[in-house]
N, C-alpha and C positions, 0 to 999 in steps of 0.2 A: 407481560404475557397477555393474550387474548383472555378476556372473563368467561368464556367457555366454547368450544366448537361449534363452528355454525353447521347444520344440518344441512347435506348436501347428496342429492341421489346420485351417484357418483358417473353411472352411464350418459346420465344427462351433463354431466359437470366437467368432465375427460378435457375437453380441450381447452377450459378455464383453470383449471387446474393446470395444465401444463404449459400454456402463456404464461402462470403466474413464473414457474422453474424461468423460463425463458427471457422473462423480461427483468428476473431480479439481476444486478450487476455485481451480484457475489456468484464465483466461480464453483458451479455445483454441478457431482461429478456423482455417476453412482456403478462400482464395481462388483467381480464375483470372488467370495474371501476365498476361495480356493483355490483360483486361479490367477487369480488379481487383475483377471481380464476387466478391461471396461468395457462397460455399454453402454453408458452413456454420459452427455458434455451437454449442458446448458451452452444459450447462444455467447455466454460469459467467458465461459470456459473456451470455448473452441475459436475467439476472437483472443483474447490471453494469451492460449498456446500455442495458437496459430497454426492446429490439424482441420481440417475438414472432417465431417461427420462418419464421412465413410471409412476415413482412415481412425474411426475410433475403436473399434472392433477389432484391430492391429495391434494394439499398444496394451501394455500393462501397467502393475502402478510402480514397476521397476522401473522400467522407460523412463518416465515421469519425475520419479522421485530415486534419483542415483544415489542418494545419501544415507537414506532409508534403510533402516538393518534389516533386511527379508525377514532371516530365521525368527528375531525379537517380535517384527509386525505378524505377523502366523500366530505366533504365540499370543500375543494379545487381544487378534481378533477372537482367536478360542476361546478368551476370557469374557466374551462381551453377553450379553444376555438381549434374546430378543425384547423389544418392546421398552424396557427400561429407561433407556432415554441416559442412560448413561454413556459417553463420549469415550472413545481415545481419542488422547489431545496429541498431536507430533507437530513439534520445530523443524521443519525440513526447507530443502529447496525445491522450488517446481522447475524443470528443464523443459522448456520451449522447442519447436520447433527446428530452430536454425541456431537448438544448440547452447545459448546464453542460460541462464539461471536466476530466478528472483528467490528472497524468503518468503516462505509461508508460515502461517498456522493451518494444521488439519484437523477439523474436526470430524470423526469417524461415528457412525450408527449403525447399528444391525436391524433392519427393520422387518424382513418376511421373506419367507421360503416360497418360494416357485417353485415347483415341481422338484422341492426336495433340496434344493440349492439357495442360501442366506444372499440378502442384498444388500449391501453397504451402500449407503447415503453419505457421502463427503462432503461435508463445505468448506472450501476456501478462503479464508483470511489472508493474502498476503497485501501489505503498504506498499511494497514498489507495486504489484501489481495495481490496486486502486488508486494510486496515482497518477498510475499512466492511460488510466482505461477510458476509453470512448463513450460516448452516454448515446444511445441510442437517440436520434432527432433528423424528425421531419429533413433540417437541410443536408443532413449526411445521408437520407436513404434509407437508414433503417427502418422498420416497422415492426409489425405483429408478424412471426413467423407462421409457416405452414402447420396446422398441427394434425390433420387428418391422415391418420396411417402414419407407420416408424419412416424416420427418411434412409435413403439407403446405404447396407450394410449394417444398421441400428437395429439392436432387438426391440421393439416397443414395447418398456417395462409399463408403461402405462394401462397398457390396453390388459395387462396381466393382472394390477391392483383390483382389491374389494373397495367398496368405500369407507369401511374403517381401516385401510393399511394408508391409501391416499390420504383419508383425514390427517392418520398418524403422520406421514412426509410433512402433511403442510404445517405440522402446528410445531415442528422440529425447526423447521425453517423459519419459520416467524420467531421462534424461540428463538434462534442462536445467529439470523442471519444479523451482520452488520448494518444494512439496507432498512430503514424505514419503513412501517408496513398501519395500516389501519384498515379496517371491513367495515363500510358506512352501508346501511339501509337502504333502499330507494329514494329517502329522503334526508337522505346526506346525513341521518343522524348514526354516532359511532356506535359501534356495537365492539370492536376490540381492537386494540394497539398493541405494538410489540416495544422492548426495554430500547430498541435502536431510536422510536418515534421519540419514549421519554428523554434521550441522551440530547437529540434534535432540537426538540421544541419545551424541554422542562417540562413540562405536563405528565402527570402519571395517568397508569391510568384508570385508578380511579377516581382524576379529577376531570376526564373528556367521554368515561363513557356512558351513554346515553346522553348526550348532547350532541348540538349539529357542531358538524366540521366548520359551518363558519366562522364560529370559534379562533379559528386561524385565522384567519383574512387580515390581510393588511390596510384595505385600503386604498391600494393602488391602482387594482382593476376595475372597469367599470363592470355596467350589469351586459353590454354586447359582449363583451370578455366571456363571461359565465354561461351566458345564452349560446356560443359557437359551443362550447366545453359542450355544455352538456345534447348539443344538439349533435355533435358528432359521440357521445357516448351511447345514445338512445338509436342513433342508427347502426352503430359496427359493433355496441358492446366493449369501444374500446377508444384510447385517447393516452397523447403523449405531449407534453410540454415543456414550458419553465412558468411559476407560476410564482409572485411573492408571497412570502405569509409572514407571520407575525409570531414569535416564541412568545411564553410565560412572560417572560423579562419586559416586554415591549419591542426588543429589539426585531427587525423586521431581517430577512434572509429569503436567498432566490434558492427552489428548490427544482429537481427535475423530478415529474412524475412521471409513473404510467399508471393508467386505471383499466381494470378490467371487471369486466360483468359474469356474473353467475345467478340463477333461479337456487331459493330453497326445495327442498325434494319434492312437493305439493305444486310448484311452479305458481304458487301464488304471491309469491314474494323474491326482489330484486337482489342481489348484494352486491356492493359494488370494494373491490379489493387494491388498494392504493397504495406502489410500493414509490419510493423516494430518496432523494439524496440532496444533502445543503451543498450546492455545488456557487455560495456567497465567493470562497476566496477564489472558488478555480475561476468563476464570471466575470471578477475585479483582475486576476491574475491577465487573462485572456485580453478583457478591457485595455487595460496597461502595455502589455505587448503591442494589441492592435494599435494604440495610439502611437507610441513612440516607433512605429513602423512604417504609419503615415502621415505623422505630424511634425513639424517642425521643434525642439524641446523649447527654444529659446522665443521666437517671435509667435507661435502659435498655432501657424499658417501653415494648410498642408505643403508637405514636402516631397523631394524632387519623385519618391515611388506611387505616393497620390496622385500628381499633376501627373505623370506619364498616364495613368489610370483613366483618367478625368479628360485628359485630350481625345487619348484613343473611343472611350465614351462617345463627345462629342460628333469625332468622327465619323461614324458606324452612324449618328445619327443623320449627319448631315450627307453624307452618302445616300440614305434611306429618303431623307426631304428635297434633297438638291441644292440646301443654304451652302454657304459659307463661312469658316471661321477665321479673327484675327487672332494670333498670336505674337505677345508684344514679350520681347526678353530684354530687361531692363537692368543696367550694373549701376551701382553709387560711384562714382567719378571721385579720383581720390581717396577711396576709402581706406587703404593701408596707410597715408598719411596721419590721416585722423588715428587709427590703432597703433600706430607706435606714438606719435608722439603724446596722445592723451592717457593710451593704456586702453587695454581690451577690453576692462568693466565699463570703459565710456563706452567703447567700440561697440559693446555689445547693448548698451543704452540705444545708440544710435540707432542702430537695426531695427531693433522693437520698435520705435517708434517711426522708424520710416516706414516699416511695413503695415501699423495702421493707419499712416498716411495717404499710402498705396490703395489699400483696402475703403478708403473713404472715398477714392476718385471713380470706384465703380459700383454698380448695383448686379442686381438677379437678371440673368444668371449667371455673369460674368465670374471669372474665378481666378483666384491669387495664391500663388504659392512663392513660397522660399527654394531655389533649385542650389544654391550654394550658398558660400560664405556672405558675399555681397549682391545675391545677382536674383533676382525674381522673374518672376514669368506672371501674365496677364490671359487667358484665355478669352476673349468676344465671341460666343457662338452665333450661329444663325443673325451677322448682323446685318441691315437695311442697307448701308452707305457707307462709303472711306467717311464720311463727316463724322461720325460716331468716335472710330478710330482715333480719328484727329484732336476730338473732344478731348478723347479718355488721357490720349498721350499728356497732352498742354495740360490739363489738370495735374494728372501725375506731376510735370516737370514743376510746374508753379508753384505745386505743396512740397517737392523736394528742397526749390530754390531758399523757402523759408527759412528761418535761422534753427538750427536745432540748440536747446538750453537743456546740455548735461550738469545737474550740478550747478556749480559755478563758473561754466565752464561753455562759451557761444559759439557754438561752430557753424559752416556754411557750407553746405556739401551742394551738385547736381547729380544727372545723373542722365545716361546714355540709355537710347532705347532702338532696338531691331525691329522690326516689324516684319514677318511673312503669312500668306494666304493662304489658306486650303480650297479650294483645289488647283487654283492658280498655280502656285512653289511647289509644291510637295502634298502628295498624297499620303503620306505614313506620318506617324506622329514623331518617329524619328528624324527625317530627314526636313519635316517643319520646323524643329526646335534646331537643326543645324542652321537654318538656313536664317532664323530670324538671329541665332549669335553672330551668323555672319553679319547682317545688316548692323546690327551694335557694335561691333567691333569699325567697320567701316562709319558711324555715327563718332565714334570715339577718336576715328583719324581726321574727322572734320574740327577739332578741337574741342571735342566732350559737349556737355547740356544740348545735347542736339538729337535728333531720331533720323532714323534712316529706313526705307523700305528695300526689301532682298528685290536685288534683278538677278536678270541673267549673266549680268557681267561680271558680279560680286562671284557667283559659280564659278565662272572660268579661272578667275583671279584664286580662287580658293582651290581648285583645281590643278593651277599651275605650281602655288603656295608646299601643295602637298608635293609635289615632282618634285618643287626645289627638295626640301625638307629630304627626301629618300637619296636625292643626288649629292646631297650632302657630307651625309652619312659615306657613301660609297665614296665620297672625293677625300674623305679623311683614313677609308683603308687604303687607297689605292696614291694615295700622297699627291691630288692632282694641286695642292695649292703649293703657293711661290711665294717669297718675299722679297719685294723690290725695295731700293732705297733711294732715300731724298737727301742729296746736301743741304747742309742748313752750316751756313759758313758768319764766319765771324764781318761784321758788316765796317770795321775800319780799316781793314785790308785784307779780306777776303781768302783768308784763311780759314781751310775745310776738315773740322776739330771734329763734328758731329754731324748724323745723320737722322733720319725718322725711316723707321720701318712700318711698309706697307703694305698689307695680304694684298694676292691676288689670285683668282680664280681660272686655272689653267684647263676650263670644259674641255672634251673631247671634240663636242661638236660644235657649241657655240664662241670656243676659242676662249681669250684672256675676258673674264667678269671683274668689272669692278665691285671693289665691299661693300658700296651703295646699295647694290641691287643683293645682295644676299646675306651682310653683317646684320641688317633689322629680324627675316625670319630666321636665323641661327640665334639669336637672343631673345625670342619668342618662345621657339623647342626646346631651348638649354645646349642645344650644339658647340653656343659660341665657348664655352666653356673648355670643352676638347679643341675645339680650333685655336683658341688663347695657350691653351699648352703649346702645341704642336709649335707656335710663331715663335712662343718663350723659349724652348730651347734650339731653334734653330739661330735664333738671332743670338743667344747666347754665343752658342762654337762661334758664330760669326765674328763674333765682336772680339771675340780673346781671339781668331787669328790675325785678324787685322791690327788689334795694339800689340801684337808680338812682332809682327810681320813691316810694318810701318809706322806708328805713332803710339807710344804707351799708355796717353791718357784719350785716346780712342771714344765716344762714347754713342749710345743709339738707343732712340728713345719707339718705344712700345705704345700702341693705344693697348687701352685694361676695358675691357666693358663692364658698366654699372650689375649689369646679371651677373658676372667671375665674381664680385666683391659678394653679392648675395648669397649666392653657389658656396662658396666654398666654407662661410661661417668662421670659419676661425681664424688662419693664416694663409700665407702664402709657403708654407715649410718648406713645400718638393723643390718651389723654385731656389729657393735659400740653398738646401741643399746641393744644390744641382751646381750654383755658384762656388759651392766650397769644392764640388769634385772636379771642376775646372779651375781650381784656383783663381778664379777671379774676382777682385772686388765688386763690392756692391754700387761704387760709382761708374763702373764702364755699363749702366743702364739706366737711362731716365724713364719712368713709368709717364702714363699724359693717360688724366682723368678729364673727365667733366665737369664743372660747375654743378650741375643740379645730384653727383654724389654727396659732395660738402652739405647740400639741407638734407641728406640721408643721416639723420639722426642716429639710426640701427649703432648696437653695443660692436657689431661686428667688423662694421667699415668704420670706426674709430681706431679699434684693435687694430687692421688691416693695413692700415694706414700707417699708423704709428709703428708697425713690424716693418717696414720699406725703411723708415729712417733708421729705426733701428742697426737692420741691415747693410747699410750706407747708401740705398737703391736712392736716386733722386725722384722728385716727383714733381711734375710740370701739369700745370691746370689750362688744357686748351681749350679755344674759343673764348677766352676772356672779352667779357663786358656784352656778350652776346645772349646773357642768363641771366639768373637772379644772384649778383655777386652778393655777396656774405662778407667782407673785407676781414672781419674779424677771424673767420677760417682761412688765412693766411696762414697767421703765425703759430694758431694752433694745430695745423697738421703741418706746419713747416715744409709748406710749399717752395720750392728753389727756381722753378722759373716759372711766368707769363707769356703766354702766346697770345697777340693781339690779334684778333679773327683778320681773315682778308677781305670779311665785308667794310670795315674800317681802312686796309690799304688801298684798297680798288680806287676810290674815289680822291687819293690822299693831294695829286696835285690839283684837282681843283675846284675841293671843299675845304671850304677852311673849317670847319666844326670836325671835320674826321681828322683834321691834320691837330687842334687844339685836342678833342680827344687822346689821341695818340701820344701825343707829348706827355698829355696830366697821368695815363696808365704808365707812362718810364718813369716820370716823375716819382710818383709815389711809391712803385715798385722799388727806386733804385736807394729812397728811404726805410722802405723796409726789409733793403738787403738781398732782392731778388734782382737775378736778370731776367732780358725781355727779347724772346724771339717774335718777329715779325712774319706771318706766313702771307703768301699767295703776293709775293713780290715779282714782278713782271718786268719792269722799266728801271732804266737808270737813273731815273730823278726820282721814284719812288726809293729806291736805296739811298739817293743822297741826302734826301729831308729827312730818313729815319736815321740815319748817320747822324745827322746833325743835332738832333735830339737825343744824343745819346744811349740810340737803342743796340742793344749788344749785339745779338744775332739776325739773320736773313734767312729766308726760305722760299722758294716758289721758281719759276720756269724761269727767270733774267737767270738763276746758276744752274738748273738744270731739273730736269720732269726726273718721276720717279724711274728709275733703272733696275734692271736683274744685276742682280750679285760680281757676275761677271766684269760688268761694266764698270758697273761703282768704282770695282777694284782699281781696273785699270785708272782711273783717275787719282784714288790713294798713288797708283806708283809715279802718275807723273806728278803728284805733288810732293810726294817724298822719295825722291831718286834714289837719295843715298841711303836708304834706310836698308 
């Protein structure tokens, strides 16, 4: 409690006095017991409950408090004695605005008759409320309220008080408010605390008063700090902050103040009235938020809502100067390799350290963020010359190229870089940051460790990219694709056992597309996925009518894209399925993977794999010897046949290294149990050298180019007449 009332001529004190109500952030409310009408809401109060001023003269403390037993509250105000300072205390809930509800505590006062009618003094306690409440500060707008004349619709109980009934308010309020409170001298020395200071700062008080408030001080301010303070207190009377201070304990905490100014009644002396709140966990809480909002958790480096921030920044600058900025979007080459096969704790090793790698290749004021998993951004503002650029990049790649030492463990990563210009590319910060992923991505088709700068042509292409992509979509409801087939006949007497199935793109207006030009961005979007179905079951019905229809062991082989084995994580079930609802076995279909699925490590495409054999599905590894052969992944996903690429036929009569190639891939296949189809067979001495070496099957234009359905057929019937 304060060691005694400061002495205050009240006429002169009116609007110190009621700044103080105003600026405390306990919600202080003051009604008439008779009616329960309010007249008044501190600025606590009317930001809490979210009425405006004028609408407080409306409400009662029914309104307010729905919970509240009217007849029980009447009666108990009847019980209250003026001046006493004894309390009704109510557990209630306060009802808002728009209706919601928090808990309170009420504590209730009868303090002075006005023309014959009692005034209730209310203060408000409620926890959700003070947890949610705003602190009045400079960057939000608040300030010192108007306090000259009642604002409208408000009775101005002020302007009604003596200055021993106002005394009486304030020393209620110091008493019982939650809020922090001290009365320092003109010379900062205290003159009284309330039990909320002691709970604060440990200090009672009488072990602060008559001592100066520096007493608090942490430490941390300088004397410019104290010198603005008090030279905006000396001019308005008034002042609002975060200030550090120091408890009893040593322990230092950030508090928010407001100070206000009042004269003793002689007007020869200052006092100045300091209400406050340890707002340590809400500033660390805030802190914390803010960081993880625009920082990256794991490498450090703002992240992709900063860098948006930081660009657009830049910009609005370099608009305003007429510079220019680069903008470099940079991926680690490889980098999903590295996380599966080392593991994510490496993976995530790697990262950290690339990016103060990254960070080492630039200075001020260059700026580095993390925008994704593997993928950074570089900002250059206001640069001189491409030379700079060019610097930055080459450095980047060089510390990339470096070995990175996880552990025990030496990896070797690069890394691909975009490059576009402001105002050159792109004026928005949006469509800079599309346009240098486009140049990285286009770096990445030049075969990675490479950088590329956004043209114009990369737009168009990216442009066209998109049309595909939408046309896409439309060609899978509208069913514009086709499946043609390829004989692939038996090469010692030209017997037509099997075929290869081939999508094809049946446009509207650019007629039949080959898969070249639209399998890579359908495996890009994830389309090829739905497309991979759609081929599966049509080549399915296909295949069971033709082994019913003409040849029982019939069979036709499927390309799989490496994206369907990622996609789908588990199995191939629906198509398994779909097999049993057709009755047909799992050999009337040969699946044809890739070579570089086999180094796909992933738990998924082992599973996947192994579900096909399972199944009795065969599975055929085409383009062999054209990749990074594995031989050992043979026999562990028990591969059943070899396709030797047709960059190996092409030349077969006459190179002799493609023809001795060719030989050694039947050789050893027919060692380890596999047959060997031959694709992009053209000529008839190319069929007879492979004949002659042993090699089982043939494929390419000498037996015939891919055909629609129809056609094919017709050759089944004149191969098998009688069937």
């Amino acid at each position: 409690m304060l060691e005694k009332p400061v002495s205050v001529k009240f006429e002169e004190g009116i609007s110190y006095f009621k700044n103080i109500f105003e600026d405390m952030q306990d919600m202080i409310v003051m009604f008439e017991p008779d009616t329960l009408r309010y007249i008044y809401f501190n600025r606590a109060a009317i930001r809490g409950l979210g009425y405006g001023r004028e609408e407080v003269v409306q409400l009662t403390l029914r309104q307010l408090c729905p919970e509240l037993p009217e007849e029980e509250f009447r009666r108990r105000i009847g019980s209250l004695d003026k001046g006493k300072n004894s309390p009704l205390l109510f557990e209630t809930v306060k009802r808002r605005k728009d209706g919601t509800d928090f808990p309170v505590e009420l504590l209730i006062y009868l303090v002075k008759p006005i023309e014959n009618t009692d005034i209730c003094l209310g203060i408000v306690h409620g926890k959700s409320y003070r947890s949610q409440k705003t602190l009045a500060s400079p960057q939000n707008g608040l300030g010192p309220v108007a306090v000259d004349g009642a604002e409208a619709g408000e009775q101005d109980v002020f302007a009604q008080l003596d200055a021993k009934e106002a005394q009486q308010l304030i020393n209620l309020l110091v008493m019982h408010s939650g809020e922090s409170m001290l009365i320092t001298d003109s010379l900062g020395n205290i003159l009284g605390v309330n039990q909320a200071f002691t709970m604060v700062t440990g200090y009672t008080a009488a072990e602060v008063v008559g001592k100066n408030s520096s007493i608090l001080r942490s430490g941390r301010h300088n004397h410019s700090f104290y010198r603005a303070m008090w030279e905006g207190i000396n001019a308005s009377g008034h002042w609002q902050g975060e200030i550090w201070n120091r408890r009893k304990s040593g322990e230092l905490y950030l508090e928010w103040i407001t100070i206000n100014t009042f004269y003793t009644t002689d007007k020869s002396e200052r006092r100045h009235v300091g209400l406050f709140s340890d707002i340590t966990r809400k500033k660390t809480s805030e802190e914390l938020v803010w960081q993880q909002a625009n920082f990256d958790m794991l490498t450090g480096l703002p992240n992709r809502h900063m860098f948006q921030s930081r660009l657009e920044l830049e910009i609005k600058k370099s608009r305003q100067d007429g510079s220019s900025i680069a903008l470099l979007f940079l991926d680690i080459d490889n980098f999903k390799e590295v996380n599966d096969s080392l593991g994510h704790n490496f993976g995530d090793l790697l990262l950290v350290e690339a990016a103060k790698r990254i960070q080492n290749c630039v200075t001020e004021p260059d700026a580095v963020a993390r925008i994704s998993s593997d993928e950074f951004a570089v900002i250059i503002p206001a640069f001189e010359d491409v030379a700079k650029i060019d610097r930055v990049i080459h450095a980047v790649m060089d510390r990339i190229s470096e070995p990175f030492i996880l552990g025990e463990e030496k990896s070797f990563i690069s890394v691909s870089v975009g490059v576009s210009i402001y105002p050159e590319d792109a004026t928005t910060a949006e469509t800079l940051l599309k346009n240098a992923g486009q140049a990285m991505h286009a770096a990445k088709s030049q075969g990675r460790n490479s950088h590329c700068y956004f043209t114009a042509a990369m737009q168009n292409t990216a442009t066209m990219k998109r049309k595909m992509v939408n046309e896409l979509r439309v060609a899978l409801i509208e069913e514009q694709f086709r499946v043609f087939y390829q004989p692939i006949v038996t090469l010692n007497n030209g017997a037509l056992h099997k075929a290869e199935a081939l999508i094809r793109w049946q446009h509207p207006v650019r007629g039949l597309i080959n898969p070249a030009e639209f399998i890579p961005i359908a495996e890009e979007v994830g389309v090829v996925t739905a497309i991979g179905d759609w081929v599966f079951h049509e080549v399915a019905r296909q295949v069971a009518g033709w082994r019913a229809a003409y040849y029982a062991k019939f069979q036709i082989s499927i390309n799989v894209s490496p994206v369907q084995f990622r996609h789908y994580g588990a199995n191939f079930e629906a198509w398994f399925q779909y097999l049993n609802e057709l009755k047909l076995p799992g050999q009337s279909l040969v699946v044809e993977i890739t070579e570089g699925l086999l180094l796909d490590v992933h738990a998924s495409v082992t599973s996947q794999l192994l579900a096909f054999r399972d199944a009795g599905i065969r599975v055929s590894l085409d383009d062999f010897g054209t990749g990074y052969s594995a031989l050992s992944y043979l026999k562990k996903f028990d591969i059943d046949y070899l396709k030797i690429d047709q960059t190996f036929v092409r030349d077969l009569e006459h190179d002799a290294n493609d023809m001795a190639l060719c030989e050694a891939i039947i050789v050893m296949a027919h060692k380890l149990g596999l047959k060997v189809i031959a694709e992009g067979i053209e000529t008839e001495q190319q069929r007879r050298l492979l004949a002659e070496v042993g090699c089982d099957y043939g494929q390419g234009y000498l037996f015939s180019a891919p055909v629609a359905a129809r056609e094919f057929e017709s050759r089944l019937k004149a191969t098998y007449p009688d069937s």
